[in-house]
C-alpha positions, 0 to 999 in steps of 0.5 A: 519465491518469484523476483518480487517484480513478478508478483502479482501483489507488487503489480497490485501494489504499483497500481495502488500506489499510481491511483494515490499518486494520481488521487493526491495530485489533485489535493490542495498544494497546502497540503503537500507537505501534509496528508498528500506526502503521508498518503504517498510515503505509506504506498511507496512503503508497501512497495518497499517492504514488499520487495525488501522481504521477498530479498530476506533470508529467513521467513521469519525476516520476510514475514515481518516486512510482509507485516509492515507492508500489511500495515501501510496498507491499512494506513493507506486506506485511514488516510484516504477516509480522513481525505474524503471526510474532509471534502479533499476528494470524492468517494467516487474517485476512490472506489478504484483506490479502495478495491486495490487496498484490499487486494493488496492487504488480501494477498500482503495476508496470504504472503504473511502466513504462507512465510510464518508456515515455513 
């Protein structure tokens, strides 16, 4: 496998987490501690887990993180629909958002099953 910093998944993840990191700034300071905090947690720890299973050994060991990841990713996206139904940003300022998260969650997938075939 290529350095993680290489794959294209981990650049489709950076620029996911950039677009929540950019979405979120403009979220009430109220909120900071709140749906803001969590949104960004959840894409930092995709980037996270991406890189700490491409470090494991085992594919066992890389496909759980890469299941992890997967799943932050879903978060990412639940977060961001609760955010838009409650009028915290537009829907039109998440489109860009949203092509990531299932870029991201595609290739998370391939990733997973690639290291369970092992």
């Amino acid at each position: 496998m290529a350095p993680f910093t290489q794959l294209i998944v981990w650049k489709t993840a950076m620029a996911l987490a950039k677009e929540i990191y950019a979405i979120t700034k403009m979220f009430p300071k109220e909120e900071l501690y709140g749906l803001t905090s969590q949104l960004r947690r959840a894409c930092t720890s995709i980037l996270a887990n991406l890189a700490e299973g491409c470090g494991r050994f085992t594919y066992a060991d890389k496909a759980h993180k890469f299941v992890i990841a997967r799943g932050e990713c879903a978060e990412v996206e639940a977060l961001l629909l609760f955010a838009i139904e409650i009028d915290l940003v537009k829907i039109d300022r998440c489109r860009n958002a949203f092509a990531l998260i299932e870029s991201t969650g595609r290739m998370l997938s391939g990733l997973i099953n690639s290291s369970r075939s092992h």
